[in-house]
ZAVO-605697 format. One record per atom (N, C-alpha, C, O, CB): x negated, y negated, z. Coordinates in pm, whole numbers, padded with zeros to 5 digits, always signed. Glycine has a CB too. Layout:
XYZ
...
This chain:
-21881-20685-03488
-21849-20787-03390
-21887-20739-03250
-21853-20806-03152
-21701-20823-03397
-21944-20644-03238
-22021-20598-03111
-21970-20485-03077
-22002-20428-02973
-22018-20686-02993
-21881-20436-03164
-21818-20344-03085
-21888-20197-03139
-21900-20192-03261
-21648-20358-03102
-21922-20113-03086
-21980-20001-03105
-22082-19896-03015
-22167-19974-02972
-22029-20036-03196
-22095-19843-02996
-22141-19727-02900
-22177-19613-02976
-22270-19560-02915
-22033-19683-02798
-22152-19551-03073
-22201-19480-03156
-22347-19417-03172
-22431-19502-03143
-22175-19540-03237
-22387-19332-03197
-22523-19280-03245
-22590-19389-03288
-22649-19445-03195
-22522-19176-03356
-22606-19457-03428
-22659-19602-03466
-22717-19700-03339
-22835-19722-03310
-22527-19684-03537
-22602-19748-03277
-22615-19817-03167
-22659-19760-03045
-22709-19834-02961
-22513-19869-03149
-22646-19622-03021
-22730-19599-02916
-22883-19588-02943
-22970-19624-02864
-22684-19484-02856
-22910-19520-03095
-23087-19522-03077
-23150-19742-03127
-23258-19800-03116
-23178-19345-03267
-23057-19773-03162
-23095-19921-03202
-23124-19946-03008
-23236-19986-02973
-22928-20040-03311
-23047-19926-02930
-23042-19948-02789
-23155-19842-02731
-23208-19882-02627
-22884-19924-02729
-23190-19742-02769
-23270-19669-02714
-23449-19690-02746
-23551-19669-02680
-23213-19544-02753
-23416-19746-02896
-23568-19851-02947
-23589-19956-02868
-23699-19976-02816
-23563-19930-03099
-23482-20036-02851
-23511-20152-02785
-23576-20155-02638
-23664-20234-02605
-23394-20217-02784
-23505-20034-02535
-23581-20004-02440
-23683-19912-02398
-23705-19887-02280
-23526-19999-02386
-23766-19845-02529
-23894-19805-02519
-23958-19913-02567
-24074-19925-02528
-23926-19684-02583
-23912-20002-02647
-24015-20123-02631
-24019-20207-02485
-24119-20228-02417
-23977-20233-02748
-23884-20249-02457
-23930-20245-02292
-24056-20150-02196
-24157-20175-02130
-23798-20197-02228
-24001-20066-02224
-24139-19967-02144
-24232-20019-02216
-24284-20110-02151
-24151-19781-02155
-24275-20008-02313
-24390-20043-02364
-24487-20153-02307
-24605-20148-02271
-24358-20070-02479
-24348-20308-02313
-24407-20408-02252
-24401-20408-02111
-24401-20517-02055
-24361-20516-02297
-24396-20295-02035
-24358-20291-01898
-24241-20377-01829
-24246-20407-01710
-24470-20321-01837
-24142-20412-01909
-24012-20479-01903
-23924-20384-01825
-23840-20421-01743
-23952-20512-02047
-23956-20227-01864
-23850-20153-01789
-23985-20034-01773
-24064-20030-01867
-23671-20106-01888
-24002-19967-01688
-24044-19847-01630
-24063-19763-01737
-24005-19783-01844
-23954-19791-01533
-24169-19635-01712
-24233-19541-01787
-24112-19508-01794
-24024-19525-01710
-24346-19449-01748
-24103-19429-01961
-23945-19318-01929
-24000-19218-01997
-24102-19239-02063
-23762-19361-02001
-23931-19073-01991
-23958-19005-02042
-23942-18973-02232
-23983-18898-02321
-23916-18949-01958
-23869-19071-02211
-23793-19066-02326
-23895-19124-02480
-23881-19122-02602
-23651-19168-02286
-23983-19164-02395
-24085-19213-02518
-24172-19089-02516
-24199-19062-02633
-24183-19370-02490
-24228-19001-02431
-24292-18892-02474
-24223-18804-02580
-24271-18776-02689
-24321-18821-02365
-24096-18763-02529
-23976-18707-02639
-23909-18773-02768
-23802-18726-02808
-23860-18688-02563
-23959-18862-02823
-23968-18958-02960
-24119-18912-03002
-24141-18821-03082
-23952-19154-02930
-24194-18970-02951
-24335-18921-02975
-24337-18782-03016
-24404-18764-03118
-24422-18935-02852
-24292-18694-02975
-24294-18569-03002
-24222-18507-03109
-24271-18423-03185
-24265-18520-02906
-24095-18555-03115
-23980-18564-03221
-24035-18635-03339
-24018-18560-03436
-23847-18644-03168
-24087-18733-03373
-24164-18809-03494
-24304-18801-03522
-24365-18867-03606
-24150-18942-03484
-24342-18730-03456
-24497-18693-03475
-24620-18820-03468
-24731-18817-03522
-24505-18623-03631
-24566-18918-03391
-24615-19031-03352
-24786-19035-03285
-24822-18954-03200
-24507-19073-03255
-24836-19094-03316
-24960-19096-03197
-24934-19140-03062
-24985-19087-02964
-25073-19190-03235
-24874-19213-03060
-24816-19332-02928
-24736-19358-02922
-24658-19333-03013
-24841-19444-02904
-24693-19432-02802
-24613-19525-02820
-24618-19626-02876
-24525-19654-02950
-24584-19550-02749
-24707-19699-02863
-24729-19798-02966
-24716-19715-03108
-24600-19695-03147
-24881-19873-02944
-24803-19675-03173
-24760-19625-03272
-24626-19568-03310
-24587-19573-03426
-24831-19560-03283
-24551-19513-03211
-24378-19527-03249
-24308-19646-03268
-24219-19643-03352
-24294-19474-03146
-24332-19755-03204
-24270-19857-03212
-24298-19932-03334
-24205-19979-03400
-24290-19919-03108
-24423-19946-03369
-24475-20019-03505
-24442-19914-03579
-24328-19949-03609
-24638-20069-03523
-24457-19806-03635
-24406-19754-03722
-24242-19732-03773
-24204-19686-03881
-24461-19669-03701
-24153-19783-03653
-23968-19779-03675
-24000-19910-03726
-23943-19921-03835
-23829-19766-03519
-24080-20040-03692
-24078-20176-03713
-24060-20158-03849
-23963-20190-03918
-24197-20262-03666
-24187-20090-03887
-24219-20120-04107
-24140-20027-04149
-24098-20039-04264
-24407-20079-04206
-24102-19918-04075
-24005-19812-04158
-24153-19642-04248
-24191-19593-04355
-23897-19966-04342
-24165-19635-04142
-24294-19545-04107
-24181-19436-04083
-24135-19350-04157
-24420-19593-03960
-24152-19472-03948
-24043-19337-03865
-23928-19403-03868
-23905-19512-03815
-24073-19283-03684
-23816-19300-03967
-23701-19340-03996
-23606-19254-03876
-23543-19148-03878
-23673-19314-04157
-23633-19363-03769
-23532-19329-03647
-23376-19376-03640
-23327-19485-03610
-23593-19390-03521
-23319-19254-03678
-23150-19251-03674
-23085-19207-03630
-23135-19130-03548
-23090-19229-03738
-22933-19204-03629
-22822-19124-03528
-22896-19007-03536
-22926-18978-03421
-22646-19103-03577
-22944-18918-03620
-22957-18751-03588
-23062-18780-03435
-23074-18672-03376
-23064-18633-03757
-23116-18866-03380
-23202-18850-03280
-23112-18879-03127
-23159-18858-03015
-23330-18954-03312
-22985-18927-03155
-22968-18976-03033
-22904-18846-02939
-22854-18872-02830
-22874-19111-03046
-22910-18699-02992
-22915-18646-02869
-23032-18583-02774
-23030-18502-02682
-22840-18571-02885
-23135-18660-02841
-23258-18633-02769
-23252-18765-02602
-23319-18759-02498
-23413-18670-02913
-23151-18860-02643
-23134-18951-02543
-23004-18881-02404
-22992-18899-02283
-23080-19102-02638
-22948-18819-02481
-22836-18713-02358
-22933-18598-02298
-22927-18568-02179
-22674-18607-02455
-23028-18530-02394
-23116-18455-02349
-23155-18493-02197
-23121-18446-02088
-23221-18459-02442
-23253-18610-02242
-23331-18692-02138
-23239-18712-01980
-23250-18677-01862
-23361-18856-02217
-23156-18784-02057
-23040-18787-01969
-23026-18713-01855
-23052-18754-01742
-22942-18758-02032
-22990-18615-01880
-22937-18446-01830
-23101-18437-01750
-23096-18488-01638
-22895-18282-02010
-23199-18400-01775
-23344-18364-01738
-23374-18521-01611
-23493-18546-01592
-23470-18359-01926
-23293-18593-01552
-23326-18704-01517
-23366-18823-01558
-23395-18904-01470
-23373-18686-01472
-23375-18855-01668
-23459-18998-01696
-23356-19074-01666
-23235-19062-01684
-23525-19036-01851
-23442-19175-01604
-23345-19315-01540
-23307-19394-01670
-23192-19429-01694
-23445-19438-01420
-23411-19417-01747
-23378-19503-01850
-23279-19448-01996
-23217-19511-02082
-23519-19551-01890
-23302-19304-01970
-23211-19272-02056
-23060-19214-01981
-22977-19149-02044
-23283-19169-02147
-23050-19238-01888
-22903-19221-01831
-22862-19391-01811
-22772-19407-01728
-22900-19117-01659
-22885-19448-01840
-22886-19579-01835
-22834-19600-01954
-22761-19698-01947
-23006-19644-01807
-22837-19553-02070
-22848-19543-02187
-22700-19493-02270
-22631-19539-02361
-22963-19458-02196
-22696-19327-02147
-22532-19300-02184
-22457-19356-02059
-22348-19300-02049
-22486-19118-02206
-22473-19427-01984
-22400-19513-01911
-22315-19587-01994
-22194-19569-01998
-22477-19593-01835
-22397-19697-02082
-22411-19799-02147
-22333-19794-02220
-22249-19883-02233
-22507-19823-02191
-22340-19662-02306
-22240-19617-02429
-22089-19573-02353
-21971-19608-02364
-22318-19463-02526
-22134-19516-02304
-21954-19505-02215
-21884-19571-02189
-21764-19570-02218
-21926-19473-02104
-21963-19667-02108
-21896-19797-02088
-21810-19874-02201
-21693-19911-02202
-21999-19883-02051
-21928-19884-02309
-21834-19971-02394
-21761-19865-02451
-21661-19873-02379
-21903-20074-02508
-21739-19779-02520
-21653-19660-02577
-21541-19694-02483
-21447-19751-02538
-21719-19489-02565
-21527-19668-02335
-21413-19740-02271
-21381-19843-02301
-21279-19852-02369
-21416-19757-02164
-21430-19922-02275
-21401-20081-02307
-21349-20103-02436
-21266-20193-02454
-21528-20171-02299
-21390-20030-02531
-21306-20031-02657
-21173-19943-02639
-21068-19995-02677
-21394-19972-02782
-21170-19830-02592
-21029-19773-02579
-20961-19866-02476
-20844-19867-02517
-21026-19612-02528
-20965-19924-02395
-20881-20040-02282
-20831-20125-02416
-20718-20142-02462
-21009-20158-02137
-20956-20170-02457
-20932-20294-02571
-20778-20282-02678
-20709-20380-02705
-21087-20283-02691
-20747-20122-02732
-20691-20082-02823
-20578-20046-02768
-20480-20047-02842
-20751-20001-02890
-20559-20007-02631
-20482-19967-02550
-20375-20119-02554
-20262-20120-02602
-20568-19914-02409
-20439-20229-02497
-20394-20329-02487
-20323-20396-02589
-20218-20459-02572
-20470-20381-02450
-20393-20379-02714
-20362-20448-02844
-20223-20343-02890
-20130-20381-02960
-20518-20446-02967
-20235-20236-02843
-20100-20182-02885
-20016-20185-02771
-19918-20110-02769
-20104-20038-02941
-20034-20247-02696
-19932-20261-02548
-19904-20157-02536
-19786-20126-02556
-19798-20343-02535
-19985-20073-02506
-19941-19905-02460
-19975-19899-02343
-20014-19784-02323
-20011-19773-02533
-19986-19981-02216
-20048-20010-02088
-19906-19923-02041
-19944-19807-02025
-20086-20196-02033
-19825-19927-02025
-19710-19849-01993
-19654-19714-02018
-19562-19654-01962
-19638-19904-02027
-19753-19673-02141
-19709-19577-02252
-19810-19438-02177
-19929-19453-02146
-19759-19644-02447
-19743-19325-02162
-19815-19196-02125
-19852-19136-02258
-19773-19094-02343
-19724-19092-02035
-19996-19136-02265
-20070-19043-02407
-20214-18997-02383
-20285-19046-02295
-20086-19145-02559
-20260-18879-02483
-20359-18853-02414
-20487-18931-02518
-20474-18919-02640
-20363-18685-02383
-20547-18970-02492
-20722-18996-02490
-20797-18947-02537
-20873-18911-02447
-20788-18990-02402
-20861-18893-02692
-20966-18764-02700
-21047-18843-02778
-21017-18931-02858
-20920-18604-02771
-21218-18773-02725
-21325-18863-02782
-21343-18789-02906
-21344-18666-02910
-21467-18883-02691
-21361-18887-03037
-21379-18791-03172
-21468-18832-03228
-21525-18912-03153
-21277-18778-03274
-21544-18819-03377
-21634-18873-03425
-21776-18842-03423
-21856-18915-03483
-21615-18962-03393
């Protein structure tokens, strides 16, 4: 139901915006040289059509090549663990609420 931030959902989110770069929708990132490199890709194009047919089986084990990026500057991949944080919060607010613990002192630890 939308809810997720996870490895899965971050490289499903991290495909989606090297196809942006691709179509010049979002800016060069580095982050497509470092896929390319990681999958033994010719291109970018050729990374993208090959996750399409299931060529390069891009999965959670890749998404800390997107914190990598991150960390090294890429705009589009700090954009990326922005994104995921965000909602990871937004789901703990969410759960917070549903147990009316808005009042309640406890601690918070990210697991998984």
């Amino acid at each position: 139901m939308g809810e997720g931030a996870g490895g899965t959902e971050l490289i499903y989110r991290t495909m989606q915006y090297l196809g942006y770069s691709w179509t010049k929708r979002l800016p060069p990132t580095d982050l497509s040289d470092a896929y390319i490199k990681h999958y033994n890709a010719k291109s970018l194009e050729d990374l993208i059509e090959g996750y399409t047919i299931g060529k390069y089986h891009i999965a959670a084990e890749a998404a800390p090549i997107v914190f990598r990026m991150a960390d090294q500057g890429d705009k589009v991949a700090q954009s990326l663990v922005q994104w995921a944080g965000t909602e990871l919060g937004e789901m703990a607010n969410a759960v917070i609420r549903q147990l009316d613990f808005q009042d309640v002192e406890f601690e918070v630890a990210l697991i998984g």
